[in-house]
C-alpha positions as semicolon CSV with decimal commas, in nm:
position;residue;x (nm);y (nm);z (nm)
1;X;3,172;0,879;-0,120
2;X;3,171;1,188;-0,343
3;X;2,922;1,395;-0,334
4;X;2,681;1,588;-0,551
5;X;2,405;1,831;-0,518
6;X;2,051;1,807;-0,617
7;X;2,098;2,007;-0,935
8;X;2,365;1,764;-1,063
9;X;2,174;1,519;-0,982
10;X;1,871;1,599;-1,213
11;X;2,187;1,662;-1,470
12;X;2,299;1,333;-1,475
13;X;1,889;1,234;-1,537
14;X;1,891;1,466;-1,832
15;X;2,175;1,352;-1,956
16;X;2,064;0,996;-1,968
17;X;1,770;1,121;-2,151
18;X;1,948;1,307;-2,387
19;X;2,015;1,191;-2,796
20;X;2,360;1,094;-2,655
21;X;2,225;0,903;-2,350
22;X;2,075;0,592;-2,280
23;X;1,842;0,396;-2,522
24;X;1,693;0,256;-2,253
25;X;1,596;0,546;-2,057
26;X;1,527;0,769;-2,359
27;X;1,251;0,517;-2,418
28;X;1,104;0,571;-2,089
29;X;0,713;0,726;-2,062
30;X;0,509;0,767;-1,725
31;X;0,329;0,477;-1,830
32;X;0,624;0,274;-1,867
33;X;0,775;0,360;-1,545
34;X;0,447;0,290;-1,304
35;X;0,610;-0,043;-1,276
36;X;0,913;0,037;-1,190
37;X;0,804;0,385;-0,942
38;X;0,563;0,077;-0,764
39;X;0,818;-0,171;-0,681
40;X;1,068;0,058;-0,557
41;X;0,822;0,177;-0,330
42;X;0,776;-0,204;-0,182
43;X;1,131;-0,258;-0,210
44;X;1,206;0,051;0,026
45;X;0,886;-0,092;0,273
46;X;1,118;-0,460;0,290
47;X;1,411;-0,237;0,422
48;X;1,236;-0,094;0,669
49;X;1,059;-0,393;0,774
50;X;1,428;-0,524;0,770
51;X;1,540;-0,196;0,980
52;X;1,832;-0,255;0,704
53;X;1,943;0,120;0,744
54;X;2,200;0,085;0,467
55;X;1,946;-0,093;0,248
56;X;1,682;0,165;0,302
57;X;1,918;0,471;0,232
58;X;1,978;0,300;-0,147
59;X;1,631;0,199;-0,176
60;X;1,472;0,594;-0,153
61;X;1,780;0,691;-0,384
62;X;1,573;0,456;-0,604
63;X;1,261;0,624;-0,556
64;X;1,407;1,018;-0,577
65;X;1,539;0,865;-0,949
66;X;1,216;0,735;-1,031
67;X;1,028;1,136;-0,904
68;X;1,353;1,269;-1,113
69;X;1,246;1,094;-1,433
70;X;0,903;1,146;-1,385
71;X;1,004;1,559;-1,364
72;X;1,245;1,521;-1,655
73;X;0,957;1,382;-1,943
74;X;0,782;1,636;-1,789
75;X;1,045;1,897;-1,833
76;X;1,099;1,740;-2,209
77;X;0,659;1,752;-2,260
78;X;0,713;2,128;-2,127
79;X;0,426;2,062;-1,876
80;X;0,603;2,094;-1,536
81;X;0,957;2,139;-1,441
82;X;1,099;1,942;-1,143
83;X;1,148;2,300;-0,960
84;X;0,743;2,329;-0,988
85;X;0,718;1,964;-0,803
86;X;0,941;2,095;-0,523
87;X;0,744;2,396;-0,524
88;X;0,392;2,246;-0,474
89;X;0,498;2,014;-0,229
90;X;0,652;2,285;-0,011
91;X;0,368;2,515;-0,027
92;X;0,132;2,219;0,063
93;X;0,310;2,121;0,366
94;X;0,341;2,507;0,479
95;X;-0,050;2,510;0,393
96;X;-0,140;2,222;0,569
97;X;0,063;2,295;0,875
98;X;-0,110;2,629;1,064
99;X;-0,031;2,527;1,389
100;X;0,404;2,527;1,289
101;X;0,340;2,804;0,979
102;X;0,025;3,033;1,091
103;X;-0,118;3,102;1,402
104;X;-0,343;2,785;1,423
105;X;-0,349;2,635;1,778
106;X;-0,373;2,229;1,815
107;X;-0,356;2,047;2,126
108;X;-0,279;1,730;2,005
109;X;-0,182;1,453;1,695
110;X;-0,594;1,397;1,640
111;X;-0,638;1,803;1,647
112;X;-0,335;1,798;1,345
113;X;-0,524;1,546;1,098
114;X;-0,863;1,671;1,172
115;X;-0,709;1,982;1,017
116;X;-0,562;1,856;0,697
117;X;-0,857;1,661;0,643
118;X;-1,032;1,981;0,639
119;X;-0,773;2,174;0,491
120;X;-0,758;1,888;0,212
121;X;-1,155;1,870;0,155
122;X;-1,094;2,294;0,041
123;X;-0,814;2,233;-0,167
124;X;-0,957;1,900;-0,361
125;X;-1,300;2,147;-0,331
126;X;-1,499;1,804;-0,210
127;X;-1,843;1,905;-0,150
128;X;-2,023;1,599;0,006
129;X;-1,909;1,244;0,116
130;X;-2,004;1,125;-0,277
131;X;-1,691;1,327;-0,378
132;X;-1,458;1,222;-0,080
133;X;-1,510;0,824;-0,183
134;X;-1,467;0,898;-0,531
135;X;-1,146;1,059;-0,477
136;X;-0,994;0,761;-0,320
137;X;-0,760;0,594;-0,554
138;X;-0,908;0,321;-0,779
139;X;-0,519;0,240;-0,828
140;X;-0,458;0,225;-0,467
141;X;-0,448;-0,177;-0,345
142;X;-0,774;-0,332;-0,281
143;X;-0,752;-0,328;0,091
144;X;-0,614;-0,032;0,152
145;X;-0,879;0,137;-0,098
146;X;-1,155;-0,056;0,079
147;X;-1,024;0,062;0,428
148;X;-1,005;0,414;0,290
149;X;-1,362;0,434;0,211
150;X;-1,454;0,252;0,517
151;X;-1,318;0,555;0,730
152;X;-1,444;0,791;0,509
153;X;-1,815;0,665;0,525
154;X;-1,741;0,607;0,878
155;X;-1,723;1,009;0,939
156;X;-2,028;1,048;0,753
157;X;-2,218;0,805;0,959
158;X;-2,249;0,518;0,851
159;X;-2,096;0,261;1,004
160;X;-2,134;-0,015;1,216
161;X;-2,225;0,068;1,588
162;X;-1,933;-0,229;1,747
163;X;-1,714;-0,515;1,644
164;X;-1,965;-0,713;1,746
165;X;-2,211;-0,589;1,440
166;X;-1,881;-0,650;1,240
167;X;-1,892;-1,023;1,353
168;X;-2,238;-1,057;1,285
169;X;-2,186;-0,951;0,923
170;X;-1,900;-1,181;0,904
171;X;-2,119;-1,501;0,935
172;X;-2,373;-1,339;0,699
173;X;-2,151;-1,290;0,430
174;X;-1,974;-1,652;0,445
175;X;-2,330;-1,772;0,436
176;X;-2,408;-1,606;0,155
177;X;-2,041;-1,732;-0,017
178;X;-2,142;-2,049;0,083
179;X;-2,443;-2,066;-0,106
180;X;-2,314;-1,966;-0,392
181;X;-2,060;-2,200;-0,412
182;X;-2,296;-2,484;-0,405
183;X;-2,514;-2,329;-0,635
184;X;-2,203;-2,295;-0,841
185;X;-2,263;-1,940;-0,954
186;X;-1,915;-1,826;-1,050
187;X;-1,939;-1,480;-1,113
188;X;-2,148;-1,423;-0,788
189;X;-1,938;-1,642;-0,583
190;X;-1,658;-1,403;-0,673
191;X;-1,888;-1,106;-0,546
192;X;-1,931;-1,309;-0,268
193;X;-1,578;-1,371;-0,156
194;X;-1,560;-0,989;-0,269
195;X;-1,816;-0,883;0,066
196;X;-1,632;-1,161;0,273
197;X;-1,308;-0,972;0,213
198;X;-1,419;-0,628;0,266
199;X;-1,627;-0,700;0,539
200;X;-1,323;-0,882;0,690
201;X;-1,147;-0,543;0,658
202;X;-1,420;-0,351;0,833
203;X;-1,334;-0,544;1,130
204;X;-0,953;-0,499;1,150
205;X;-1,045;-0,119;1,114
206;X;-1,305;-0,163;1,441
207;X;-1,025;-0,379;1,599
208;X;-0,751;-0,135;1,503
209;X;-0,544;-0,317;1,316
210;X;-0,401;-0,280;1,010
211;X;-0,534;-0,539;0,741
212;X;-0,230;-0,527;0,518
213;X;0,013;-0,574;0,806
214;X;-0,210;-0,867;0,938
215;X;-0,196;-1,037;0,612
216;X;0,152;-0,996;0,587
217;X;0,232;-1,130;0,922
218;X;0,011;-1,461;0,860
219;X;0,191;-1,502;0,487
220;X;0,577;-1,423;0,645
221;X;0,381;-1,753;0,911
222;X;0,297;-1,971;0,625
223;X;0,622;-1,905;0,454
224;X;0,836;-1,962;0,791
225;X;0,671;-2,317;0,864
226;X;0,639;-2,424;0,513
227;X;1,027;-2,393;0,500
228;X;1,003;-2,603;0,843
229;X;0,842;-2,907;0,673
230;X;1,062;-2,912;0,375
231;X;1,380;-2,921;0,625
232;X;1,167;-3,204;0,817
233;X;1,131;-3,373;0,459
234;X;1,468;-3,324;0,363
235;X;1,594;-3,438;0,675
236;X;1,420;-3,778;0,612
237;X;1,474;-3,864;0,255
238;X;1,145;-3,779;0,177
239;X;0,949;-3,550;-0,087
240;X;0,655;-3,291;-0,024
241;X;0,484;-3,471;-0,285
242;X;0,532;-3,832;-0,172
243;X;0,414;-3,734;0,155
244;X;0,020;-3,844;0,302
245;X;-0,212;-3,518;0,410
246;X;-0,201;-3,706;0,754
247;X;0,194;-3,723;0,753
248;X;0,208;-3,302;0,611
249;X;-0,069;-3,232;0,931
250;X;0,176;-3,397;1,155
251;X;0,485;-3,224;1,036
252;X;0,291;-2,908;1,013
253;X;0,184;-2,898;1,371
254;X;0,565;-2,988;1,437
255;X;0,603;-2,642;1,258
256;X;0,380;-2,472;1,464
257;X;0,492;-2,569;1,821
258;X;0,856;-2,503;1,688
């Protein structure tokens, strides 16, 4: 493999975004690449799920191209250079890190993010709890956003006092859903579902799980035992579509002791 240094690197991105580069990247704006930045970042997640070490190492090659480009319109705008990115993240970590740069003393993993946090309100210059929610990413995915905010209002005190609370807003909140959908309100059945969902959240973060791994888990399920009754199908001469709800419950169940 031959090998080339950061520099040339972010040469070979400037060339391709030069008059005698590529069209296609030429055309490229921040906008136009939040696409592309997003799905290498869930692309490089499947490799590690995957523990695909090979995979993985191509994968954040992708995503160091997509923080060059990103630095190289910027360069071209002439309203940060790629050297200033490097810059701000190193001086952030150093800042953030007393206990290894300064003469901070931490006893342990809680003690080091009860710092940042800190550290982070001073440098965002968050005043109350108003300003820490609204700095949480609207572009962030819902349930991650929602658990955000949940920990955040959490610290400030407000929060539920056990699981069990959790539960008990649970049922409230599917009663509620539930009679709205035979009222047949549509745009309050979708707040409805909305307070199911985040509720739902709020008791994976009392539980300690992690919402977005639990959902993934249960679709990676469905997926696995779907697949099962189309091989059961297939082995018969049969179609999904041909088959009874009775006869899909029965293969189904197959599925699941399987």
């Amino acid at each position: 493999m031959s090998e080339y240094r950061f520099e040339e690197f972010m040469d070979i991105i400037r060339r391709l975004r030069s008059k005698d580069g590529c069209p296609w990247d030429r055309e490229q704006t921040h906008e136009s690449l939040k696409s592309c930045l997003l799905e290498e970042c869930y692309e490089t997640i499947e490799a590690i799920n995957n523990q695909d070490k090979e995979n993985l190492c191509e994968e954040l090659g992708d995503i160091l191209l997509q923080v060059a480009l990103h630095s190289v319109i910027a360069e071209e705008a002439q309203d940060f250079t790629v050297d200033e990115v490097i810059a701000g993240v190193s001086e952030k970590m150093i800042r953030r890190h007393p206990h290894v740069f300064g003469d901070v003393v931490v006893e342990d993993t809680e003690g080091v993010l009860k710092n940042w946090e800190e550290i982070k309100k001073t440098e965002k210059k968050s005043t109350n709890i108003t300003d820490e929610l609204l700095s949480v990413p609207k572009a962030l995915p819902a349930n991650i956003r929602a658990e955000k905010i949940q920990k955040k209002a959490a610290k400030a005190g407000m929060d539920f006092e056990g699981y069990e609370q959790v539960f008990q807003k649970v049922y409230e909140e599917l009663e509620e859903l539930k009679k709205s959908i035979e009222i047949g309100d549509k745009s309050n059945i979708q707040e409805e579902f909305g307070d199911v969902m985040f509720t739902f959240i709020n008791l994976s973060r009392f539980l300690q799980l992690n919402a977005e791994n639990s959902l993934t888990n249960a679709t990676n399920k469905f997926i696995n035992r779907f697949v099962d009754v189309f091989a059961q199908a297939v082995s018969r001469g049969q179609d999904l579509s041909e088959l009874s709800p009775a006869e899909l419950d029965v293969m189904w169940q197959g599925a699941k002791n399987r």
